[in-house]
N, C-alpha and C positions, 0 to 999 in steps of 0.2 A: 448113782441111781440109774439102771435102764430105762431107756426112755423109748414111747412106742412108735413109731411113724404116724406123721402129724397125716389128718383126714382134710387135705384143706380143700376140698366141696364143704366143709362144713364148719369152716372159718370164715367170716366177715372179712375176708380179703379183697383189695382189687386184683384184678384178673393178673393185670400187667406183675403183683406183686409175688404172684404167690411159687413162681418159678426160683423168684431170690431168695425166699423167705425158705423152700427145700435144700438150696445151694449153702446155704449157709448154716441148716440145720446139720445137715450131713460133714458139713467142714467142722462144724465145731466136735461135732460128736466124733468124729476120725481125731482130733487135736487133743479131746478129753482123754481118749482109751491110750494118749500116746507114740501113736501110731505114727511111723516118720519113713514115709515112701522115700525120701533122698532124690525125688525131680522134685523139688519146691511149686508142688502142686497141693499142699495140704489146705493152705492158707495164702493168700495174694493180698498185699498190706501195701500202700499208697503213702510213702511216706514223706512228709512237707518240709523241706527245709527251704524255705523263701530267700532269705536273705544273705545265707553264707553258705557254701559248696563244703562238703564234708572233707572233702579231699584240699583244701584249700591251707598252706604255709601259716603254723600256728603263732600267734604272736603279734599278729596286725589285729587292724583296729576292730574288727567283727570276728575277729575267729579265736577259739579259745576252746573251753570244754565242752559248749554244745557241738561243734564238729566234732571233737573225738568220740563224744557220746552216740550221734546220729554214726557215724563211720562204723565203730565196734559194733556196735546190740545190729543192724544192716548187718554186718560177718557175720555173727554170730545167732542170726533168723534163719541164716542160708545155711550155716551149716547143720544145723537143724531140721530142715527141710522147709523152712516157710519163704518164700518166694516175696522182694522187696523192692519199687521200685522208688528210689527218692530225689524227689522232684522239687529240682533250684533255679534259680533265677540266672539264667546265662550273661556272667560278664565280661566274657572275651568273645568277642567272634573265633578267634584262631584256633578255640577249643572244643572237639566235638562235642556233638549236642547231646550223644551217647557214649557215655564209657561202664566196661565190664570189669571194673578195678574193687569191686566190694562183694566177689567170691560170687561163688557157682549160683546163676539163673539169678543174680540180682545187676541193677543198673542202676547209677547216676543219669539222668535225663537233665538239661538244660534246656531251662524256656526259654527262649527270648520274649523279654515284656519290659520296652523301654527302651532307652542305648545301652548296648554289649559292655557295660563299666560300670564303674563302682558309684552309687549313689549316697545322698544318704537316705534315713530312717522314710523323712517327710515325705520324699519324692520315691521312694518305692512303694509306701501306700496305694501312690496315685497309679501302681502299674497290676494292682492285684489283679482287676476284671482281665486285662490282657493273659495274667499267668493263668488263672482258670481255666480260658479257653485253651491256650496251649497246652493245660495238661487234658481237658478234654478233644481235643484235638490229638493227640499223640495216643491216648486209650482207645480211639476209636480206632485209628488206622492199625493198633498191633490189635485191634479185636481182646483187648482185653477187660478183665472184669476185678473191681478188687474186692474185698470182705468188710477191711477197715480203712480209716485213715486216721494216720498217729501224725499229728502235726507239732512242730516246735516252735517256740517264740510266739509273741503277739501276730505279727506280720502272718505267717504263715497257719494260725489260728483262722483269721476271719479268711481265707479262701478256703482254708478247709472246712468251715461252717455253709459256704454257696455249695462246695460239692457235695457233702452233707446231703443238703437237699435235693441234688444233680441227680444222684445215685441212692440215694435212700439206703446209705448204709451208716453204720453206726462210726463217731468221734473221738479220738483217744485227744486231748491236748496234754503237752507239755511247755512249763514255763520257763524254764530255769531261770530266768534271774526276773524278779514283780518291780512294777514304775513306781509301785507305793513306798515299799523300800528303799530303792535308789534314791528317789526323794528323800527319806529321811536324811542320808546322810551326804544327800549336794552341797557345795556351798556355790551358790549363787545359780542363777536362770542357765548358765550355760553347760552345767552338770546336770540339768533337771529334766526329768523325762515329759512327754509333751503330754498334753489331757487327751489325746488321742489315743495314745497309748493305755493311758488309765483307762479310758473310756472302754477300750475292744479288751481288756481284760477284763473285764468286769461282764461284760456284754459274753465273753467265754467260758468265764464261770461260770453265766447262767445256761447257756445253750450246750454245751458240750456236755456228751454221755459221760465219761471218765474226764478224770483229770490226774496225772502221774504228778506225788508232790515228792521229793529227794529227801526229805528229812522230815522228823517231827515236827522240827522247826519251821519249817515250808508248810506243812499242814496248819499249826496253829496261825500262822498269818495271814493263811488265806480263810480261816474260821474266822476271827475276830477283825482284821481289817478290812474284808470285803462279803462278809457273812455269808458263805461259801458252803451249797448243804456236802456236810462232810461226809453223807452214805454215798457218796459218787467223787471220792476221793482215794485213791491208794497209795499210800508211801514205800515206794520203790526205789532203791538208790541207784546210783550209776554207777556202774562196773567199772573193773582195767583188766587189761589183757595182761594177763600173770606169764602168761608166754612169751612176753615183748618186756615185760617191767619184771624185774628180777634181780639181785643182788650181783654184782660182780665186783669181783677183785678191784681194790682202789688203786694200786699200781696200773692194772690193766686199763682203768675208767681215765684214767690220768692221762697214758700213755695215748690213749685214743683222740683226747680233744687237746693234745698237746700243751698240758700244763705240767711243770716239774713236780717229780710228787715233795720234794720238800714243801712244797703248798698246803695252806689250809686255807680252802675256797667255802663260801657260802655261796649262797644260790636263791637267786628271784626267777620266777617263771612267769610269764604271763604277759596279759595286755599291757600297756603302758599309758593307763590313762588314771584320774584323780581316785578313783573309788578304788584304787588296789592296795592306798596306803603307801606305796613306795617311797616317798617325804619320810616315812615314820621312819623306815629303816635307814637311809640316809642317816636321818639326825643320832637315830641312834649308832651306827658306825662314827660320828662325831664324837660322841659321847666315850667310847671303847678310847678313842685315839685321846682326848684331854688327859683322861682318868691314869694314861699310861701302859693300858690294858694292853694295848697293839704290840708295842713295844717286848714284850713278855713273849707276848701269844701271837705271831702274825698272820693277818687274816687277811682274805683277799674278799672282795665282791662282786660273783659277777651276776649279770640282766640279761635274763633272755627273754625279747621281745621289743616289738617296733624294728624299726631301720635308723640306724644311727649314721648310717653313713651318708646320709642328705647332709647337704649345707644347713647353717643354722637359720638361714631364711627360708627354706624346705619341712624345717623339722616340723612335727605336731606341737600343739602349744603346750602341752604336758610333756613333752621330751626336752622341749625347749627350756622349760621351767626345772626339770631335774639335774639339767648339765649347768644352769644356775645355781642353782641349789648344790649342787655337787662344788661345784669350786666356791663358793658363799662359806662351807664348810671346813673345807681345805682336807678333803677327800679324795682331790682328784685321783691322785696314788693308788687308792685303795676297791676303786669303782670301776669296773668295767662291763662297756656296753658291747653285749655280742650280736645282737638282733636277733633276727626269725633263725629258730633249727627246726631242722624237717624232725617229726614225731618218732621216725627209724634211729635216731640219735640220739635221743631224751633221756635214756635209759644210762649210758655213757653219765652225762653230766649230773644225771640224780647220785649215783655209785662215787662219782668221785668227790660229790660235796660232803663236809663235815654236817652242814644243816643245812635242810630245805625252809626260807621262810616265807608265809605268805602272812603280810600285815597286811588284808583287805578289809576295809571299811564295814563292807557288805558280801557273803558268797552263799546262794544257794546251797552250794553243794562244799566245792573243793576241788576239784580235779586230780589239781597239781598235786594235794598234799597226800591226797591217796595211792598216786602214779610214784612218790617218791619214799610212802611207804612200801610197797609193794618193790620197792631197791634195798630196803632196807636201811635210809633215812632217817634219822630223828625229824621231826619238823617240830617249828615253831609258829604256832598259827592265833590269828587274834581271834576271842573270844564271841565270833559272830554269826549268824545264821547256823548255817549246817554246817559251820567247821567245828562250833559246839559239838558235835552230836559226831563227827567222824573220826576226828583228833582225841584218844581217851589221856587225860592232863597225867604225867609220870608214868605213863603207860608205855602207848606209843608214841608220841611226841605232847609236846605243851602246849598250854592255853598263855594267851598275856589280853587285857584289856585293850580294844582298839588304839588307835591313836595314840598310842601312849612310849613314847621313845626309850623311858626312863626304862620301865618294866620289861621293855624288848632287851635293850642295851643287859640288863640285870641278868633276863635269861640267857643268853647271848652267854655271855660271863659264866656262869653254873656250869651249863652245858660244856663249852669250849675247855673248862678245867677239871673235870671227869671225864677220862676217856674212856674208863669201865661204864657207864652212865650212858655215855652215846654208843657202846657196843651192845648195851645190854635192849633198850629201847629201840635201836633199831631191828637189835634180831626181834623183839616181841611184834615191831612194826610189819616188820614182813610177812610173820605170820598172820596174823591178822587182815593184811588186805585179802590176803586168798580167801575170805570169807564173800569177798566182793569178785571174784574172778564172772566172767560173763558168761560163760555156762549155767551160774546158778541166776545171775541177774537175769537172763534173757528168760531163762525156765518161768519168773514171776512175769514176767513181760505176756509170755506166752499162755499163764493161767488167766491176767486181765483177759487177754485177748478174746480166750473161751469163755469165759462169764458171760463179758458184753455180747457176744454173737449168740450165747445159750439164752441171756436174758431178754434178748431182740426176739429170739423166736416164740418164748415165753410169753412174752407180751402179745406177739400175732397172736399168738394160741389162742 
């Protein structure tokens, strides 16, 4: 629809507003027609990541698929021409507070708010008001002005709710992983996310303009367990860069991360903490080795994620608990822990695994199981939030019940004894993820974007 230039002498504006209220009329309507100048001046987007740095070594205890997520769709804003800057929580002093590592006219900014180290959840609450000011503090001196602001996680919601009001511009939030959930499936106070957290999500489902849900699945549980009005919801998934995940040669994959290709390796990706399931797989590698299975068929296991190379009075209590749990079994043989690999590597170890498995309890989304489709992977994922909905069961890879060893061990089995089966699935796998490549994600990213600034001005109107 053409739209005519707004008369605002004759809108009920304040004065101070109605300069923003043209800025952003004119950006969105330049964004609608298309239009992509290439100086990322089309659109200026303010982007929150509080608590973990995008660029930050995948596999420790806060970083995982929200960094690759805020990392990628940042690339891929810029190369678009929309202009991004995403503003973290500085935990290293020794690390500038500016870096230009996420593509042309976009920046990682570092606030300091607090001590330059790693806190946890409780105590970076208490540092929000400081990170505010430093992000207003830092917009004023480059004289800059933003459109939106797309915030991720709880944390980095309610500061993006004060600037909200700072700037009087419109809120995108993103959740990716809800306390209500994790809750379900905690065992015991020290898995369970804090009522504070319940609290400011709830408090951001109601005040935030947009809310980006990753799957169906994500949608329905923010309808029904926090009654969530769904006309300011949109199911957008997360990309993977099809350019960086890609199938290669399994000799070559092998050769790379120096395992003999005589090897049949499976593969764990991820954080290394209770909600990921990793016990399941565990018990069920048990199960393969009773049965005889191993014997036949030899399989290897390896972890990427955590630091294993701490003392075991250093380790995490959940690493601590699986290197128990690992010889409890009499797996040791069979287990191995590789720790953090940087993301330029990933690709390597997805190619050279027979299966990628993610037995998580709870996952928003997936990350991994997408990133290892998109290598052309089978994976094997537990039947839970948005891996329901990502994972299609004899397609591209399978479904098994949570927690459930038996059924893993089973699929496990199937698969490992069909080699046509896991060639076939994963070439349909790789196809398939290029459905998700971030050119076309970032393009939906980029329609919210226009809405919300079309529907801001709508509203002034």
């Amino acid at each position: 629809m053409n739209r005519q230039p707004i008369a605002y002498e004759a809108i009920a504006l304040p004065i101070e507003l109605r300069w923003h209220a043209d800025r952003l009329y004119q950006r969105a309507k330049i964004l609608g027609k298309n239009v992509h100048s290439g100086d990322n001046e089309i659109m200026r987007i303010a982007m929150l990541s509080y608590h973990t740095c995008p660029l930050a070594t995948l596999g420790g205890k806060d970083t995982g698929g929200m960094n690759v997520y805020v990392r990628d769709l940042t690339r891929e804003l810029g190369r678009q021409g929309v202009g991004v800057d995403v503003f973290t929580r500085s935990q290293d002093e020794h690390v500038p507070h500016v870096l230009h590592d996420l593509g042309f006219g976009n920046r990682i900014v570092h606030i300091p708010a607090g001590p330059e180290t790693p806190l946890s959840k409780e105590k970076l609450a208490e540092h929000i008001p400081t990170f505010i000011q430093g992000i207003q503090k830092f917009s004023e001196s480059k004289q800059m002005e933003y459109d939106i602001i797309h915030s991720h996680y709880w944390l980095s919601g309610l500061a993006g709710l004060e600037l909200r009001k700072i700037w009087q511009v419109p809120m995108i939030q993103m959740f990716h992983t809800l306390a209500v959930m994790k809750n379900r499936v905690a065992r015991g106070d020290e898995e369970s996310e804090s009522q504070l957290r319940v609290q400011a999500e709830q408090k951001l489902m109601q005040k935030s303009d947009r809310i980006v849900a990753a799957t169906q699945a994500e949608l329905a549980q923010l309808q029904w367990l926090h009654r969530a009005d769904t006309k300011r919801i949109r199911v957008i998934p997360p990309g993977v860069d099809t350019t960086h995940f890609y199938p290669i040669p399994k000799d070559e994959a092998l050769e790379f991360i120096g395992t003999p290709a005589k090897y049949c390796m499976l593969l764990y990706v991820g954080r290394i903490e209770p909600l990921k399931g990793i016990d399941t797989l565990f018990e069920a590698m048990a199960i393969l080795k009773r049965e005889g299975f191993l014997d036949i068929n030899p399989l290897c296991l390896a972890i990427i994620g955590g630091d294993p190379q701490v003392s075991r009075e250093e380790m995490s209590s959940e690493m601590e608990r699986l290197h128990s749990l690992q010889e409890s079994l009499g797996i040791g043989d069979l287990v191995t822990f590789l720790g953090r690999r940087a993301q330029d590597t990933l690709q390597y170890y997805y190619s050279a695994a027979e299966i990628v498995v993610v037995p998580s309890h709870y996952e928003s989304f997936g990350m991994v199981a997408l990133e290892a489709m998109a290598c052309g992977t089978p994976v094997i994922a537990s039947e839970t939030g948005g891996l329901a909905f990502l994972v299609k069961h004899g397609e591209t890879g399978f479904h098994v019940p949570a927690a459930d060893p038996n059924a893993l061990a089973n699929q496990l089995k199937e698969l490992m004894m069909d080699e046509i089966l896991r060639a076939r699935v994963g070439k349909q796998a790789a196809v398939y993820a290029k459905e998700f490549s971030w050119s076309i994600i970032a393009d939906q990213i980029l329609n919210l974007y226009t809405s919300v600034l079309s529907s801001m001005v709508d509203e002034w109107a």
